[in-house]
C-alpha positions in Angstrom: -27.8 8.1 -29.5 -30.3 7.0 -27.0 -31.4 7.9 -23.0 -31.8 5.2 -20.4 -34.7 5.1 -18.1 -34.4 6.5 -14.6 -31.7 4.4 -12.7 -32.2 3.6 -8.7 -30.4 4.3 -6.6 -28.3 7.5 -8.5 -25.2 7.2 -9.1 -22.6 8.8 -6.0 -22.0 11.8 -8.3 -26.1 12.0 -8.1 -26.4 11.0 -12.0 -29.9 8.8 -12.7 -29.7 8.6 -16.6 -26.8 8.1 -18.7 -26.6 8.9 -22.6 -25.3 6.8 -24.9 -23.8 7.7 -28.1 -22.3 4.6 -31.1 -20.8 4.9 -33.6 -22.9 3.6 -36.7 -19.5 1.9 -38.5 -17.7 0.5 -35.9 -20.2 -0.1 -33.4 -18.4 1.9 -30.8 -20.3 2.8 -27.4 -19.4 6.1 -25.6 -21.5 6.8 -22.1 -21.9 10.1 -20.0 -24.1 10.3 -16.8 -27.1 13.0 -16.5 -29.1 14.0 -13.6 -32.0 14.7 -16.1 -33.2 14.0 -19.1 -33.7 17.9 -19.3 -32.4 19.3 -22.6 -29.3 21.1 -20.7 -28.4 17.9 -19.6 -28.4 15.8 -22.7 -26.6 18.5 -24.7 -24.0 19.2 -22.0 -23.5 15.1 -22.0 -24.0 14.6 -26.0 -20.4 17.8 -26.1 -18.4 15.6 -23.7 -18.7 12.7 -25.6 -18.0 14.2 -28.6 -14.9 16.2 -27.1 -13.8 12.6 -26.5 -14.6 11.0 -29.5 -13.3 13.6 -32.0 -9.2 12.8 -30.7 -9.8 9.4 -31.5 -10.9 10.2 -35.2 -8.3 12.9 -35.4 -5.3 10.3 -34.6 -6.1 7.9 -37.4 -4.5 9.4 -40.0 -7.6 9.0 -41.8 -10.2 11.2 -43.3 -12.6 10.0 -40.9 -15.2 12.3 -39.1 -18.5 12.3 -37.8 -21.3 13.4 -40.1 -24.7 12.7 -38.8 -26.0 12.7 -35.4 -29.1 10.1 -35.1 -32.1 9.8 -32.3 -35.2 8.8 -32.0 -38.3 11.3 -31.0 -37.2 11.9 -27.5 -37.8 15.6 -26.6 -34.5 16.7 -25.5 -33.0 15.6 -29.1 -35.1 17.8 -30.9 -33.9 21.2 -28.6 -32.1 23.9 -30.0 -29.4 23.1 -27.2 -28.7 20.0 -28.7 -28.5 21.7 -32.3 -26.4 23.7 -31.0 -24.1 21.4 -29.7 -24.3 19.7 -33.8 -23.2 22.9 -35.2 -20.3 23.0 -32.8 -18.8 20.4 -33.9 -19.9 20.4 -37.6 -22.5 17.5 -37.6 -25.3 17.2 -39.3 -28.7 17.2 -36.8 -30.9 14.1 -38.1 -33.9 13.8 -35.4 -37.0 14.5 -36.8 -40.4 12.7 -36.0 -42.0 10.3 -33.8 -40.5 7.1 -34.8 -37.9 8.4 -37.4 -34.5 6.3 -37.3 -36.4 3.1 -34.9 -34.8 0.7 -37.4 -31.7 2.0 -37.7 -31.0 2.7 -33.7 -32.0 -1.3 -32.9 -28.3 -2.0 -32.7 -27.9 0.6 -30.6 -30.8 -0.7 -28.1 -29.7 -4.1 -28.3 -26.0 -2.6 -27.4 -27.4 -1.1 -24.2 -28.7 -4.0 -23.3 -25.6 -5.7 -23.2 -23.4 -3.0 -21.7 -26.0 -3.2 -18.8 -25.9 -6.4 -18.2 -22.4 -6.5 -17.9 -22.3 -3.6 -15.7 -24.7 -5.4 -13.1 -22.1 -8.7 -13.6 -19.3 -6.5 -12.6 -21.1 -4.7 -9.6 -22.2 -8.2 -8.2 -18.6 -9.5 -8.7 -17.2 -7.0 -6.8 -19.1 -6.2 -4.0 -19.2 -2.4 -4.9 -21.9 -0.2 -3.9 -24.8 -0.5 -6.2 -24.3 3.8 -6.7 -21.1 2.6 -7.9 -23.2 1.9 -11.6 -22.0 4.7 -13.7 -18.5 4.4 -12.9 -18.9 0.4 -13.8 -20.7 2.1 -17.0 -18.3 3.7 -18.2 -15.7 0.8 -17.8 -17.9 -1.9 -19.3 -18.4 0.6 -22.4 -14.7 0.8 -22.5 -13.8 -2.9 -23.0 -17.0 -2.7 -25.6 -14.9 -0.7 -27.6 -11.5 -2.4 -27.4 -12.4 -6.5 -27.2 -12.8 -8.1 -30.5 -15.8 -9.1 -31.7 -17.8 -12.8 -30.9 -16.7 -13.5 -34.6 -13.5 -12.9 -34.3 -13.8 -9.8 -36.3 -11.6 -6.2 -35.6 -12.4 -4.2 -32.2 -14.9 -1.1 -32.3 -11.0 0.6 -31.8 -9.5 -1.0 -34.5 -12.2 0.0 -37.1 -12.1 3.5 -36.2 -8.0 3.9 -35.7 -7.0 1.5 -38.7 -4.7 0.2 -36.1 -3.7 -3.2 -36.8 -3.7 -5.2 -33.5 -5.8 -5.3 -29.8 -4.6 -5.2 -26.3 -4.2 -8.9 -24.8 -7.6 -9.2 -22.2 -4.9 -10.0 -19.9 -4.0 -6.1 -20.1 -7.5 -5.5 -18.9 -7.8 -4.9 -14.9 -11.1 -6.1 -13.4 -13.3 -3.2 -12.3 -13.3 -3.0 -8.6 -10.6 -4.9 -7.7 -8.6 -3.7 -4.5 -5.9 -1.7 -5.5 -3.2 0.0 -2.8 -1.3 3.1 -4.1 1.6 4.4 -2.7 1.4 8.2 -0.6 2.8 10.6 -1.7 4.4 14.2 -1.0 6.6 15.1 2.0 4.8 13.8 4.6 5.6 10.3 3.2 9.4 11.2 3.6 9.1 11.3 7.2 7.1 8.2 7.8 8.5 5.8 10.0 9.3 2.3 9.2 6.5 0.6 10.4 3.9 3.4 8.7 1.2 3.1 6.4 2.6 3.9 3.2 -0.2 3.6 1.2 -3.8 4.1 0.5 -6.0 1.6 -0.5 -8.5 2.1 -3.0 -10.7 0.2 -5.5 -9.7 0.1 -9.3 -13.1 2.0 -11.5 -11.2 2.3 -15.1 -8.5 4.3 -17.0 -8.0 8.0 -17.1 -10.1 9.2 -20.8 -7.4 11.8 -21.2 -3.7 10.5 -19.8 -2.2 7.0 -19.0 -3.0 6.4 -15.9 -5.6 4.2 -13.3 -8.4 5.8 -12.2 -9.0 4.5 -8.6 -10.8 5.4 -5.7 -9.2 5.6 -2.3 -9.3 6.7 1.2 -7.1 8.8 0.9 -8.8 11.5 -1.6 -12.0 12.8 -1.9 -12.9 12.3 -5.4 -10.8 9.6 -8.1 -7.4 9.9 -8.9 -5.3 9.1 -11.7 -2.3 6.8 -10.7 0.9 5.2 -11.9 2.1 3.2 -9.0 -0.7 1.0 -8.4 -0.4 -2.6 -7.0 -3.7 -4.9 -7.6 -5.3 -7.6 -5.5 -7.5 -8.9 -8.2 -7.1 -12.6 -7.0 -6.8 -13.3 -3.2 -4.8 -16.3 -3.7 -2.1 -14.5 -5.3 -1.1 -12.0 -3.0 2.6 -12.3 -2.5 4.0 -13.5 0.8 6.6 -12.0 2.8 8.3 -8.7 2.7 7.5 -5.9 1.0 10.1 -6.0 -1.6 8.2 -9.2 -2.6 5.0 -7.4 -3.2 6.6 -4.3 -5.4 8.5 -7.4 -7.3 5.3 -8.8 -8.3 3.8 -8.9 -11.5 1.0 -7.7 -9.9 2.4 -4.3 -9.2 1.9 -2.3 -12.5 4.0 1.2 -12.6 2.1 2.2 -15.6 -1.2 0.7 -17.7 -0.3 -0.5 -21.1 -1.1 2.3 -23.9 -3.1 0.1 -25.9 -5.8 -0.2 -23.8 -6.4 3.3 -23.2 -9.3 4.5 -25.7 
């Protein structure tokens, strides 16, 4: 596991660091935002990650598990919080002194490289706030762990499932793409013809938990999980016409695929 540097401007949830935790085997990046690199912080981050991590393990079928936590000599490793956090879930705590594991954690340095770089690529593409960076994070982590490798080779997912096959990229949405979702409740019940019937919101990755598109719209305060989603990734094919022409689309998606969601 390793700490970024202090990221300007914080994220819109206030986050200037994130923590980044692979998976030795596979290769497989998992990112949580901190506001700190306080030892609170990196334990409380280093939990969530591993709350998420341990399903994926759990569903293989395999007697797979994680048995060694790695870091370098940052401070915050070294705290009994972070122990603490090791013994909870049943991992060994491997951070010792200055230098220990440099070698070992290169792959990991020269994966955050990467993972940034394609954040800033997606940000610029979009047009999304620059606070927008965690969120864009988190996504370009996610197709890190489900996109084959440069080779050819497995996904980071297949590796650690044993599953056989990998979404189609043509599954995967691109990350701040205008989405509009359809309002719900009674108040949409009433609405007359010529209403707005939906909000319209930006697409910022899948739901961790539950299928589902996480999107951001103007219609909520925070991200919302959604089903009924229709995406404006590509200007030129917007649909003309009436509205039954837009829900016929194939760019309206009632659901994401399942196999894209780890």
């Amino acid at each position: 596991m390793d700490i970024s540097a202090r990221i300007s401007p914080p994220a819109d949830t206030a986050e200037e660091h994130h923590l980044i935790v692979m998976d030795a085997k596979s290769r497989a990046p998992w990112m949580s935002g901190m506001t700190s690199r306080s030892a609170e912080d990196v334990s409380a981050a280093l939990d969530s990650i591993l709350q998420l991590l341990r399903p994926h393990l759990r569903s293989s079928g395999r007697s797979m598990a994680i048995s060694e936590l790695r870091g370098d000599d940052e401070k915050s490793f070294s705290s009994e919080a972070v122990k603490r956090v090791c013994a909870k879930h049943s991992i060994k705590h491997n951070v010792q002194g200055a230098g220990c594991h440099r070698d070992s954690l290169a792959p990991l340095d020269n994966l955050m490289r990467t993972i940034q770089a394609r954040t800033t690529a997606m940000l610029l593409h979009s047009g999304r706030p620059q606070s927008k960076w965690l969120k864009c994070l988190r996504y370009a982590a996610h197709l890190q762990r489900n996109l084959p490798s440069s080779d050819g080779g497995p996904s980071p997912m297949e590796i650690i499932s044993g599953h056989s096959s990998v979404p189609a990229s043509t599954k995967f949405r691109v990350w701040g793409s205008k989405v509009f979702e359809l309002k719900r409740g009674p108040g949409f019940e009433r609405s007359r013809k010529f209403d707005s019937r939906v909000h319209v919101g930006y697409f910022i990755g899948y739901h961790p938990e539950k299928l589902g598109y996480l999107i951001e719209t103007d219609g909520h305060a925070h991200p919302v999980c959604r089903h009924d989603v229709f995406f404006i990734e590509d200007l030129n094919s917007l649909p003309a016409g009436s509205s039954s022409a837009i829900s016929s689309s194939p760019l309206w998606h009632s659901s994401p695929p399942a196999d894209v969601l780890h």
